[in-house]
C-alpha positions as CSV (number, residue, x, y, z in Angstrom):
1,X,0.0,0.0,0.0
2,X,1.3,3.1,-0.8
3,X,0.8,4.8,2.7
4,X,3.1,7.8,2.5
5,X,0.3,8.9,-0.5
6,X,-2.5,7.6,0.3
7,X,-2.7,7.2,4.5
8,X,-0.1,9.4,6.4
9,X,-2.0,12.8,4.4
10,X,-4.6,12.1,7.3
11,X,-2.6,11.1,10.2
12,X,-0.6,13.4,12.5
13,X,2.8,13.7,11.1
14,X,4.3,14.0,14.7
15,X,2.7,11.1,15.6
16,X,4.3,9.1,12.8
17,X,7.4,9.8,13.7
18,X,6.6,9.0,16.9
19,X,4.9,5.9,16.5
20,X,6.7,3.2,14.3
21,X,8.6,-0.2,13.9
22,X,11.5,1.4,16.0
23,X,9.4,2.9,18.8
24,X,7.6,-1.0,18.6
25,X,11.0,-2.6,19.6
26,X,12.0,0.0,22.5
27,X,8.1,-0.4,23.8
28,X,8.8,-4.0,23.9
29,X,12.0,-3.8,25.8
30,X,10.8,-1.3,28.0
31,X,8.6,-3.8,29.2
32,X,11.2,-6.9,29.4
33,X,13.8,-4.5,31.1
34,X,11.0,-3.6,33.7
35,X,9.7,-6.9,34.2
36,X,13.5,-7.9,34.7
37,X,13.6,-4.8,37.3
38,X,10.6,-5.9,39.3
39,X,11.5,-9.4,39.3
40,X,15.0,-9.1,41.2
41,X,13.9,-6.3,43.7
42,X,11.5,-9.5,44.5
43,X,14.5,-11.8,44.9
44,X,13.6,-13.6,41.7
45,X,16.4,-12.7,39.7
46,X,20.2,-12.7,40.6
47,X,21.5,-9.0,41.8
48,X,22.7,-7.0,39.0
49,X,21.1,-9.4,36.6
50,X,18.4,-6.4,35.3
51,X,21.0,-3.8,35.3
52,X,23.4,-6.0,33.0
53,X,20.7,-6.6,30.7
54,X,19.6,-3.1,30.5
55,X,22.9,-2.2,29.7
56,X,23.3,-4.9,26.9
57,X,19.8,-4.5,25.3
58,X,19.6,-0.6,25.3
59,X,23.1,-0.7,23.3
60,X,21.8,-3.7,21.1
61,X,20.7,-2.9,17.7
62,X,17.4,-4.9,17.0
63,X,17.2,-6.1,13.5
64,X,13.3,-4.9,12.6
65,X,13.5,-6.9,9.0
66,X,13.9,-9.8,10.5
67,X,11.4,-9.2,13.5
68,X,8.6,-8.7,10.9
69,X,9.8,-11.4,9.3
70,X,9.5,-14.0,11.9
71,X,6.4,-12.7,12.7
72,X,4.9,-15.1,9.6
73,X,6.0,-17.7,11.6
74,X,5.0,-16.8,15.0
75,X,2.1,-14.9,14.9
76,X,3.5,-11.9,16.4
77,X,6.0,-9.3,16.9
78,X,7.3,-10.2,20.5
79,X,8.6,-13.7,19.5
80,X,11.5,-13.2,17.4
81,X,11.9,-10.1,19.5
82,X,12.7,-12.3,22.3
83,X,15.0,-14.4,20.9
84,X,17.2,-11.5,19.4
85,X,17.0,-10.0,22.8
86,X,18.3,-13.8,24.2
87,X,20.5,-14.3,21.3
88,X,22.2,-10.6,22.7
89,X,22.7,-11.9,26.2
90,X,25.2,-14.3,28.1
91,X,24.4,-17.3,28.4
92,X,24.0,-16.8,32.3
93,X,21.4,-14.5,32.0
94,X,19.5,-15.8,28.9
95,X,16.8,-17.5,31.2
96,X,16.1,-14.5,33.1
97,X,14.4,-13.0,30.0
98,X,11.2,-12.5,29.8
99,X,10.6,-14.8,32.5
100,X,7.4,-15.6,33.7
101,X,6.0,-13.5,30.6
102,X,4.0,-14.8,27.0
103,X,3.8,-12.9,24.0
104,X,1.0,-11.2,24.4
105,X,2.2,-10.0,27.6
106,X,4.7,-7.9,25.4
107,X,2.7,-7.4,22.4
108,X,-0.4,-5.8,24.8
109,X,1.8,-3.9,27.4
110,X,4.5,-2.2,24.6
111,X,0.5,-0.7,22.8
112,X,-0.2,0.5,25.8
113,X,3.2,2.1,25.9
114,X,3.2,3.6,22.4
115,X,-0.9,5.0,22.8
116,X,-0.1,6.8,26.1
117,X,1.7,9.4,25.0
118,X,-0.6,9.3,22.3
119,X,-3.7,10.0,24.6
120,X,-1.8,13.1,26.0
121,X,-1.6,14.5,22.6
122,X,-5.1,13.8,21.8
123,X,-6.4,15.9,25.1
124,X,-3.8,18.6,24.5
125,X,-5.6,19.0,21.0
126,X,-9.0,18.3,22.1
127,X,-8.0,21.9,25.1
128,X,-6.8,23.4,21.9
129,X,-10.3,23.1,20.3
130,X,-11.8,24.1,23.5
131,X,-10.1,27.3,23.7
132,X,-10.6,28.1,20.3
133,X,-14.7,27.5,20.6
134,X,-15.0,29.5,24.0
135,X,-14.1,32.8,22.3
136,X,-16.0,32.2,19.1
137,X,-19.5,31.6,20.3
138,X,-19.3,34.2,23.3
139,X,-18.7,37.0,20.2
140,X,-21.7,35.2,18.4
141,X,-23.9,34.6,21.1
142,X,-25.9,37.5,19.2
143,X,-25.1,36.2,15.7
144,X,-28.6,35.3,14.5
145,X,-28.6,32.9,11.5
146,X,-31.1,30.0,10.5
147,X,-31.2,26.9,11.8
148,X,-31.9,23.8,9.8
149,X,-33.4,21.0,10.2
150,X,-33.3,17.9,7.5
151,X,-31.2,20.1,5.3
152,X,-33.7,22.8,4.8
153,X,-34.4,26.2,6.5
154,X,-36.3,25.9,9.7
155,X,-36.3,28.3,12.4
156,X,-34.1,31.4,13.8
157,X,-30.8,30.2,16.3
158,X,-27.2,31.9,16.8
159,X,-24.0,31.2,15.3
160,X,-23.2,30.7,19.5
161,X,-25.2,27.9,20.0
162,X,-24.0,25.8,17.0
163,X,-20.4,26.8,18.1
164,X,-21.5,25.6,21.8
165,X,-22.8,22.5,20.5
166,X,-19.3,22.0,18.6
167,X,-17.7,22.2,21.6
168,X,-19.3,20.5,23.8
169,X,-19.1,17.1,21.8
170,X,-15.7,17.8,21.0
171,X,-15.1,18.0,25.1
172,X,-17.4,15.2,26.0
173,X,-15.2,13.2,24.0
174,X,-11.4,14.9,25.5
175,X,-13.1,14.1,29.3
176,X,-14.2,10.2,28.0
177,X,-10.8,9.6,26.8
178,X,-9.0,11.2,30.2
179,X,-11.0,8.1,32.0
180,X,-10.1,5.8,29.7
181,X,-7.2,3.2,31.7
182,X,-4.0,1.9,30.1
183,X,-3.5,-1.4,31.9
184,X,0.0,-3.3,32.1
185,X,-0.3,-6.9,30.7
186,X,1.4,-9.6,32.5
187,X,-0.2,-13.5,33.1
188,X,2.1,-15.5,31.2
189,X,1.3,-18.5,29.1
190,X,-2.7,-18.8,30.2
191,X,-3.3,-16.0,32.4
192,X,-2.7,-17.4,35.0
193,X,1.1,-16.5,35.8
194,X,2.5,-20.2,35.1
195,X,5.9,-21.2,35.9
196,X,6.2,-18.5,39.3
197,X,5.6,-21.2,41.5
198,X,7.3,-21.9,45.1
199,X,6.8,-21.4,48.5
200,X,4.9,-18.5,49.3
201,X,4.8,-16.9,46.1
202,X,1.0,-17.5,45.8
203,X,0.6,-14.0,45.0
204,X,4.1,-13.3,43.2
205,X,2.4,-12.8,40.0
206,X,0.2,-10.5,40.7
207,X,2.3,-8.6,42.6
208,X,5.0,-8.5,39.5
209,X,2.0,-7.2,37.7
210,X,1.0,-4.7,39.7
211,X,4.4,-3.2,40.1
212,X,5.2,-3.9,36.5
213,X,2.4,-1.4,35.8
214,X,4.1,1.6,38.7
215,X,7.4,1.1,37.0
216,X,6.0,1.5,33.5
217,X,3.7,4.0,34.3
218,X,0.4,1.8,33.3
219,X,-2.8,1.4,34.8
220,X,-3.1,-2.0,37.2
221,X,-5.8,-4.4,36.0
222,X,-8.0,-6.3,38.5
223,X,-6.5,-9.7,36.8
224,X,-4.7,-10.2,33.3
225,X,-7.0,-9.5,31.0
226,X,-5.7,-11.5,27.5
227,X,-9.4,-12.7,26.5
228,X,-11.1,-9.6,28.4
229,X,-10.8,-6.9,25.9
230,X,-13.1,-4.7,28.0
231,X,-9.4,-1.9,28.1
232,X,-9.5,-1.9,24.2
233,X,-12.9,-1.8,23.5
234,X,-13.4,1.3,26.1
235,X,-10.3,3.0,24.3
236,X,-11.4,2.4,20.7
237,X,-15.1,3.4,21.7
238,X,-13.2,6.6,22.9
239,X,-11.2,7.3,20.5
240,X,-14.5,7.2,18.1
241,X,-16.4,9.3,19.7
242,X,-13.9,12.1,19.5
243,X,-13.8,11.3,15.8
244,X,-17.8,11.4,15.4
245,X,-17.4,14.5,17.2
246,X,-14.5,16.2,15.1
247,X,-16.5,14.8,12.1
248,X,-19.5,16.2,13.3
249,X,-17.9,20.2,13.5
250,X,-16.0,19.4,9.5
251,X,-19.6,18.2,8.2
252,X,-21.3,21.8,9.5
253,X,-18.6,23.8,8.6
254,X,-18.3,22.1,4.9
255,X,-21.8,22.7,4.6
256,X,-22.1,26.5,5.6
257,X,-19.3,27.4,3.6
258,X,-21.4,26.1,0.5
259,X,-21.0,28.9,-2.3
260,X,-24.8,29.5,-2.1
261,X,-24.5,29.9,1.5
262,X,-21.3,31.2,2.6
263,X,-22.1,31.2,5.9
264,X,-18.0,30.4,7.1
265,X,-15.2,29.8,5.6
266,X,-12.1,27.8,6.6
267,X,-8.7,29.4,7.6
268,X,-7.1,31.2,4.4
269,X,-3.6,29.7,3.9
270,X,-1.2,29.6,0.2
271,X,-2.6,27.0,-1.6
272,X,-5.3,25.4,1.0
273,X,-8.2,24.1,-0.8
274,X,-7.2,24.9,-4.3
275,X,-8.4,23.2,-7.5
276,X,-6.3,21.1,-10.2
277,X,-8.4,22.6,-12.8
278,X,-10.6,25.4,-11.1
279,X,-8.8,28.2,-10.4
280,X,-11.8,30.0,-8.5
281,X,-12.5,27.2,-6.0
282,X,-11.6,27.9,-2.3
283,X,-12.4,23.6,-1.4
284,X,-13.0,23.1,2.5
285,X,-10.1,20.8,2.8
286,X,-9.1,20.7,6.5
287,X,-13.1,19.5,6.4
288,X,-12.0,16.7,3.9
289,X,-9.4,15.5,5.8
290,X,-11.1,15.9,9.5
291,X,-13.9,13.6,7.4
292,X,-11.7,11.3,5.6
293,X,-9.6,10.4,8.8
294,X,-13.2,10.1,10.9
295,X,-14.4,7.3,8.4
296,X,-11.4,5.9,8.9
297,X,-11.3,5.9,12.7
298,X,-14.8,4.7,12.8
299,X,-13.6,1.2,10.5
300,X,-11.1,0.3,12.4
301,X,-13.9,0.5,15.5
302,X,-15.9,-1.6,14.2
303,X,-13.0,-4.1,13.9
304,X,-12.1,-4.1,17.5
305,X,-15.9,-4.3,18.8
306,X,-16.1,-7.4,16.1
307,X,-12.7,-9.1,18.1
308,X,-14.4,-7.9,21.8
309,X,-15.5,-11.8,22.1
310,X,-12.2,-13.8,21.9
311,X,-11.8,-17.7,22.6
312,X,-10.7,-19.5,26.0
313,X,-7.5,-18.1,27.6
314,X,-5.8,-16.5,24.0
315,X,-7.7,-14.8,20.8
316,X,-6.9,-16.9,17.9
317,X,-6.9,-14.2,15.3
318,X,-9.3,-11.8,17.5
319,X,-6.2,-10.2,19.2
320,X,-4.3,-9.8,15.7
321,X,-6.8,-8.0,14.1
322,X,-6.6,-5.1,17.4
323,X,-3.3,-4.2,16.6
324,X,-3.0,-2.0,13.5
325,X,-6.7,-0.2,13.7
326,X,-5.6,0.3,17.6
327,X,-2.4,2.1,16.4
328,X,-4.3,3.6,13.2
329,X,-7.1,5.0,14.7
330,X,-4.8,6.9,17.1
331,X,-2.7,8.4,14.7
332,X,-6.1,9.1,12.6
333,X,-7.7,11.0,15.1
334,X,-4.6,13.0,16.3
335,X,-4.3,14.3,12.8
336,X,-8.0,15.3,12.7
337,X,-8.0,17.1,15.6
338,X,-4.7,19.0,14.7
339,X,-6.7,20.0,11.6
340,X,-9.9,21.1,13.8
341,X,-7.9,22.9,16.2
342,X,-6.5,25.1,13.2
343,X,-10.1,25.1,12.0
344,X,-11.7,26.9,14.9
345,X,-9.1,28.9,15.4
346,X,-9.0,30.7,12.8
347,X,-12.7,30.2,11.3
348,X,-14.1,33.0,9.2
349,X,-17.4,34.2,10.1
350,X,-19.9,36.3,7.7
351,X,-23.0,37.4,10.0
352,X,-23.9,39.3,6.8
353,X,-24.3,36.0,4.8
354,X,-26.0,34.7,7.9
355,X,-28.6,38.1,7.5
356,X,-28.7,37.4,3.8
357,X,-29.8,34.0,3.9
358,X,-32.1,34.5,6.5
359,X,-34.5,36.4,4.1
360,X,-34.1,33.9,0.9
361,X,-38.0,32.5,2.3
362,X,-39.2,36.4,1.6
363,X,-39.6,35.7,5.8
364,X,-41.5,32.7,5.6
365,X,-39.1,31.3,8.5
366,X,-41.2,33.2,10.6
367,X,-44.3,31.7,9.5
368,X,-44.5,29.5,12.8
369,X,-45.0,32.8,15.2
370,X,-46.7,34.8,12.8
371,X,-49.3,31.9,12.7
372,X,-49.3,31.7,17.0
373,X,-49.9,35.7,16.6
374,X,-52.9,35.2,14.3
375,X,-54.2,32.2,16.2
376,X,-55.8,34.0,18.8
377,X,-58.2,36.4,16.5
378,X,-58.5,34.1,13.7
379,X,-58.1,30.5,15.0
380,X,-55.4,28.2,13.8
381,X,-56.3,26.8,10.9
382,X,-56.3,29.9,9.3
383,X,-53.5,31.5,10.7
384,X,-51.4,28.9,9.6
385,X,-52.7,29.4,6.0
386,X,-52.6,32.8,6.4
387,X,-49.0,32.6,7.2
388,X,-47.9,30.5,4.6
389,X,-49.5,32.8,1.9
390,X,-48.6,35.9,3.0
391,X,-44.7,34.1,3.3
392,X,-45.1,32.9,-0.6
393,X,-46.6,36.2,-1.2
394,X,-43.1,38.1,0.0
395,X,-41.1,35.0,-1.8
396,X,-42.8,36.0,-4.8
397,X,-42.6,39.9,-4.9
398,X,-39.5,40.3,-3.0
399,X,-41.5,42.6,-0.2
400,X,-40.5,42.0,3.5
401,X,-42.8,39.5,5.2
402,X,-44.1,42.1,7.4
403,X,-45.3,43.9,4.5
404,X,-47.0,41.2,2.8
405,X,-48.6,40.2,6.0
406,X,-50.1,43.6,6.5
407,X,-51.3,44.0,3.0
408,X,-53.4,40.3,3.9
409,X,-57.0,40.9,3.2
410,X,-58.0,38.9,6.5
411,X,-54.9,40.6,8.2
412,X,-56.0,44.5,7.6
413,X,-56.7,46.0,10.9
414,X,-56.4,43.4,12.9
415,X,-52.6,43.9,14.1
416,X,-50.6,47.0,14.8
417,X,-47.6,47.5,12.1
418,X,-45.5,47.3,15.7
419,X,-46.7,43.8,16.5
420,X,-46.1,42.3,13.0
421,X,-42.5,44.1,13.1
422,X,-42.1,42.1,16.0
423,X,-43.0,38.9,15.3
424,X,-41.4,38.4,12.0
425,X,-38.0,39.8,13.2
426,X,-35.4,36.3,13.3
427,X,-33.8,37.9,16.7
428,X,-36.5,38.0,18.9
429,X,-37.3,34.3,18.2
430,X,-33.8,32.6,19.3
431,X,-35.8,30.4,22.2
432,X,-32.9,29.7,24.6
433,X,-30.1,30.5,22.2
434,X,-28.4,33.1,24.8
435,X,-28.9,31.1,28.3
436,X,-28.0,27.8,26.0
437,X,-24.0,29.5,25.3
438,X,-23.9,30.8,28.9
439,X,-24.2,27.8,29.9
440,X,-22.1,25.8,27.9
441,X,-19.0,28.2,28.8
442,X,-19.5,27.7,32.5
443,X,-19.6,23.8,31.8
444,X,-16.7,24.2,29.2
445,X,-14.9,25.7,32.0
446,X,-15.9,23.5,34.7
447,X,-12.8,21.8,34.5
């Protein structure tokens, strides 16, 4: 696959360089060295043994082409890792490595390793986005434009509360991940730390796990947790909400800045969103991307909610399947925030297009109060029908609702020019548009 071309264009470039083959192997051996650590400040290793192997391993040049390579015949990435660690150590300490541990006891843990510093970028983005929306919709708490419902023009709201809604998903999403736990892996062959046997060690394995997981910095697990895949399936849940909710501010913000509507536009910048062939077009590209990653992110989901069920005491093919949309999905979402972030910051807003469009019914957004108006004197059958004509009427002949409603043959007399003025002007018929940003900034600021 040509990934440079046709994948990396949506991931976080950081990230990338962050997150590959190399930083795979030094994951790995963080956790062997650790285990090693844990195991003689227990007694269960000769003293000095972890120290000589750090030193050994750290200045050991893992060969990755042939780690991938006897992957094919393993099934994973931690077996031949193991035995090129072994093969790099004396033969005195050889049987020290990795002991007590299985594959999967690698593979999960060094995941963990290479997501967590992932997760912190994530929420760093996810503030960034935060502080870009607060701003925005307090300046258009008064920006009246129309809301719409199933793609078409419906009723009066503010630019604020769309913002406010933009933000809030986007920090629903940055507070689900921050609860979402990183848990060490350690149980050995079956789960059930095999092979740690001896007098009084009942417990040894769990307690190598649990301060496997303070060393590394990981969450403990209540027990190993190689057929429970509860920890991937609350981080890849998380990580797709934040998508849906990044994909959900692109979608809005493609839409409004439509050429018909014009509502917003994305951040200027040489070159962004130009045409091969259309020298006018201004394409909402950070939009495209934020989307293209999202659909993405929201594939590889479904992949690890299909391997949540996994056989007996190891996934036969389940587990496999976790590991790239895992990593992917990450990487995915960390480049479509870093596109969002630049997105609200430096949105362009055009309350005139938002007054323009506002009119293109002739008014006849404001049929609904106009009708509750007539209701009372003419009952609401006919006020509705009123409404509607006098609406098609200002449509027609380009005259302001109010005006058309006045010049109504059942509407003559019956209202003051003052009280049709009123109720066919878009900013006094915002419902809860104001209270609805005030609150959202105190709870955007609740923590």
């Amino acid at each position: 696959m040509p990934a440079l071309l046709l994948q990396h264009p949506f991931m976080s470039a950081s990230a990338l360089a962050e997150c590959n083959g190399q930083a795979m192997v030094a994951a790995m051996l963080a956790f062997e060295l650790a285990l090693a650590e844990v195991q003689e400040a227990r007694g269960a290793l000769p003293e000095g043994a972890s120290g000589q192997m750090r030193r050994l391993l750290e200045a050991h040049e893992f060969d990755l082409e042939a780690i991938a390579a006897g992957i094919a015949s393993g099934g994973n990435a931690a077996i031949p890792f193991v035995k090129q660690g072994r093969a790099a150590l004396p033969a005195e300490l050889k049987r020290y490595f990795h002991q007590g541990a299985t594959s999967q006891d690698v593979v999960d843990s060094a995941l963990m390793l290479l997501l967590k510093p992932r997760l912190a970028a994530l929420d760093a983005l996810l503030q960034r986005c935060r502080a870009a929306a607060l701003p925005l919709m307090e300046a258009h708490g008064e920006t009246v434009m129309v809301g719409r419902t199933l793609m078409q023009q419906a009723l009066p709201i503010t630019f604020g509360v769309k913002v406010a809604h933009w933000a809030i998903g986007l920090e629903q999403a940055r507070r689900r991940l921050a609860g979402v736990e990183l848990p060490v892996q350690f149980g050995g062959a079956v789960g059930v730390h095999s092979g740690l046997e001896g007098p009084g060690w009942d417990n040894l394995g769990l307690d190598f796990m649990d301060a496997l997981a303070e060393r590394l910095g990981l969450d403990a697990p209540v027990l190993p947790w190689h057929t429970d895949r509860q920890p991937i399936h609350a981080l890849g849940t998380a990580l797709d909400a934040a998508a849906g909710a990044a994909e959900k501010l692109a979608l809005d913000v493609a839409l409004l800045t439509q050429t018909e509507v014009g509502e917003v536009a994305e951040p200027s910048a040489p070159g962004m969103g130009e045409s091969s062939s259309m020298p006018h077009k201004r394409n909402p590209v950070r939009c495209a991307l934020i989307r293209g990653a999202a659909r993405q992110v929201h594939g590889h989901t479904t992949v690890l909610l299909n391997a949540a069920a996994q056989p007996l005491e190891r996934g036969l093919g389940e587990w496999h399947a976790e590991w790239a949309p895992l990593i992917d999905g990450a990487l995915l979402l960390e480049g479509a925030l870093e596109q969002a972030a630049v997105l609200l910051e430096g949105l362009e807003v055009h309350p005139e297009a938002m007054k323009r469009n506002l009119a293109v019914t002739g008014g006849g957004i404001m049929a609904e109060p106009v009708a509750k108006l007539l209701a009372p004197t003419l009952g609401p059958d006919a006020a509705k029908r009123i409404s509607a004509e006098a609406a098609e009427t200002a449509r027609l002949q380009g005259v302001p609702y109010a005006e058309a409603l006045a010049a109504h043959g059942e509407v003559q007399g019956r209202l003051t020019d003052a009280a049709l003025a009123r109720a066919t002007d878009p900013s006094l018929y915002i419902g809860s548009s104001r209270a609805q940003v005030a609150r959202a900034a105190d709870w955007l600021k609740s923590i």
